[in-house]
N, C-alpha and C positions, 0 to 999 in steps of 0.2 A: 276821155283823157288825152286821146292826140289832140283833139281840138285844143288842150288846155297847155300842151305842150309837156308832157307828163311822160316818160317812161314808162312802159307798162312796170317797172321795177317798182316804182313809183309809187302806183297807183296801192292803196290798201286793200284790202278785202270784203272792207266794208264798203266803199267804193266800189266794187267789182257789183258786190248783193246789190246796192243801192239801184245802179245802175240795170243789172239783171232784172231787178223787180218793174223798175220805169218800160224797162224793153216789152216785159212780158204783158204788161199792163195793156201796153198802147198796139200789140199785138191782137190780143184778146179782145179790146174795144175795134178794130178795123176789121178781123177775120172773123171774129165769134169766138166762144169758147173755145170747141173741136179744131177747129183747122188751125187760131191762132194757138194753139197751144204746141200742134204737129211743128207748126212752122218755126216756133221761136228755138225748138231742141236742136236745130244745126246749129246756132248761134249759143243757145247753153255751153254745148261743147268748146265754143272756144275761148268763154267766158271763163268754163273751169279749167282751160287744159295748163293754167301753169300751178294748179294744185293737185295733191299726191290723196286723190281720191281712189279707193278700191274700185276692185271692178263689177262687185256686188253694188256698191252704194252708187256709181256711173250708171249702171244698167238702172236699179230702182227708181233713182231720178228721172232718166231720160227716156223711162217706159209711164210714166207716170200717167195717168188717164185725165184728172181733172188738176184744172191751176191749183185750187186748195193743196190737194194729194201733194203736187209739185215742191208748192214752197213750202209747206209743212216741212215736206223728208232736204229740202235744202236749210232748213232750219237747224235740223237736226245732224247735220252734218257737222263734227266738230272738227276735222279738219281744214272745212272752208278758211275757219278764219287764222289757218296755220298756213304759212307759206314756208 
């Protein structure tokens, strides 16, 4: 969305998923499951951090072991699509 010239204000939450999920993807495919999955959670963080996620469901996500696991509990997050 900067490239799009988009305020993060802007930008929706499906847009944010969309995005996340393309990130994770192309992650996964370059590093492998394991490493690309380690790697994309600093970047999760700041994908989520302008939503009012518990610290329960922050932790469950960002411990998550396999990308299923991952987007599954980002699925189920019903706050995601609340700003």
């Amino acid at each position: 969305w900067i490239f799009s010239g988009l305020n993060r204000e802007q930008v929706t939450p499906e847009q944010v998923r969309q995005m996340m999920l393309q990130h994770l993807e192309r992650n996964l495919e370059f590093y492998g499951p394991e490493i690309g999955l380690i790697l994309f959670r600093k970047h999760a963080v700041r994908y989520l951090a302008p939503y009012r996620l518990s610290k329960e469901e922050r932790k469950e996500l960002l411990t998550a072991q396999h990308a299923d696991e991952f987007l599954s509990l980002l699925d189920k997050i019903n706050q995601f699509s609340q700003t």
